[in-house]
N, C-alpha and C positions, 0 to 999 in steps of 0.2 A: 265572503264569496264575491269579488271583484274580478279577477281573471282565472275563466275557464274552460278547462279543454273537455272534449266531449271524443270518445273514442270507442273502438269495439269493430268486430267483424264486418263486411258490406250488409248491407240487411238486417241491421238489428234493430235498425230505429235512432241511429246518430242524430238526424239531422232533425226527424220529427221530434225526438226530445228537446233538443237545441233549443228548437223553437219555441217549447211550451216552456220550456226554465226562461225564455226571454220574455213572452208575454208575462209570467208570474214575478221576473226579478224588474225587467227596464233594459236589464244590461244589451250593449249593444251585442248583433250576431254574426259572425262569419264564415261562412262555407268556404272551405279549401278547394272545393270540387270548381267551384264559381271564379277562384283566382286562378289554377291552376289552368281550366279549361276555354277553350274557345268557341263560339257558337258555333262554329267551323268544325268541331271534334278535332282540331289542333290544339297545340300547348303554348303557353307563353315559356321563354327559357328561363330555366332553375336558377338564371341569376335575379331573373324580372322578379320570379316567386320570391327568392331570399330579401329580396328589398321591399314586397310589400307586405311579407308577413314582419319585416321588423319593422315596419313603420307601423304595424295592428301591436306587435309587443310592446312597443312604449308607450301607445295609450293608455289612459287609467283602467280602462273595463273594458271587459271583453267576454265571449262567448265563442269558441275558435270548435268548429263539428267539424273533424275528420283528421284521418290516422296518418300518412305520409308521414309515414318510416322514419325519415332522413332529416325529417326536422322535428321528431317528438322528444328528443332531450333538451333541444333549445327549447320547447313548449313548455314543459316540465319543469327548466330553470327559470319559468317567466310567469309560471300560474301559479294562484293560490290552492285551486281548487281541480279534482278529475273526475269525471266519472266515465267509468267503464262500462259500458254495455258487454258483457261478455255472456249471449245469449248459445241454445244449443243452434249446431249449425242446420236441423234438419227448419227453425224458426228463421233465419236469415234466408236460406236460399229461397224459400215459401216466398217471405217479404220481399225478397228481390224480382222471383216471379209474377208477383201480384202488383207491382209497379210499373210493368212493361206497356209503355202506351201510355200514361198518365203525365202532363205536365209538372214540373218541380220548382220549386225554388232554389234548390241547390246544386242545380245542374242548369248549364245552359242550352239545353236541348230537351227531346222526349225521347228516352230510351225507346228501340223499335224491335228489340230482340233482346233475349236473356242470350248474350254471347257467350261461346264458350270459355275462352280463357280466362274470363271474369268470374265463370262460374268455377271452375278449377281453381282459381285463386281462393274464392271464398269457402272453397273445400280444403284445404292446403292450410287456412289462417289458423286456425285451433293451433296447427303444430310449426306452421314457420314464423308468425306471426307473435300469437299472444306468449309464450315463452319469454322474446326481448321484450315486449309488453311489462310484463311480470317484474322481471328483471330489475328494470327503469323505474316503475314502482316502490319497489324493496331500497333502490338505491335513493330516489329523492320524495318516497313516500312520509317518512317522518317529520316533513319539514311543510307535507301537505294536508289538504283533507281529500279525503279519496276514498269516494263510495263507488262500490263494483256491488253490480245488479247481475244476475244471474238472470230473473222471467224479469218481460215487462209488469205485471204486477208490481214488483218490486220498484221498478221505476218512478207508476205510476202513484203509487201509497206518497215516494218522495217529495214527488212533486205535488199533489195534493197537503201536504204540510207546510210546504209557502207559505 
């Protein structure tokens, strides 16, 4: 377990896990949210992104929290390792409610509001989402190790056997 991706609905706990598989392993950790986003709630353009997630792929070790769609097959082709948080959505939206107003590390700002189209997306993921999820899995799963957690419980047992 050298390079890994960390995935699953908004609110499931991506990033807080990240983070405690980084204190338990060393491996270095990256938030997509952090590359992607600007303190400004602007974006850097999808070519800036493409160049610094491949400059994170060729490193030895890695620890890569969050889903963006459009580049989880390249992620796929370049980790060893995945885990899935794939929690119920009624514990995501909770989570995501309960975050509002709280500084992060994986964002460069403090959420001020549970938006709506954010919330509508993370209502929508179960069936637009973890499908091609799935999918990607089945396709470059046997070539990986790949634990999908269902409750944090399950998570947390994980990570406790570090």
């Amino acid at each position: 377990m050298k390079r890994v991706i960390v995935i699953g609905s908004p609110g499931a706990g991506k990033s807080t896990f990240a983070r405690r598989l980084r204190d338990r392993t060393g491996i270095p950790l990256v938030h997509l949210d952090m590359i992607w986003h600007q303190p400004d709630r602007t974006t850097i353009s999808r070519e800036a992104f493409d160049r610094k997630l491949s400059d994170i792929l060729k490193t030895d070790a890695w620890i890569i929290d969050g889903n963006y769609g459009r580049t989880l097959e390249l992620r796929l082709q370049s980790c060893d390792t995945v885990f899935l948080l794939d929690y119920p959505l009624e514990v995501c939206l909770a989570s995501v409610a309960a975050r509002i107003g709280k500084q992060r590390e994986d964002l460069p700002w403090t959420e001020e509001e549970f938006d709506e189209e954010f919330r509508q997306w993370i209502i929508d993921f179960p069936l637009s989402e973890l499908p091609r999820i799935y999918k990607l899995l089945d396709q470059y799963g046997a070539e990986l190790e790949v634990h999908i957690f269902k409750t944090r419980e399950e998570a947390d047992q994980f990570l406790k056997g570090i």
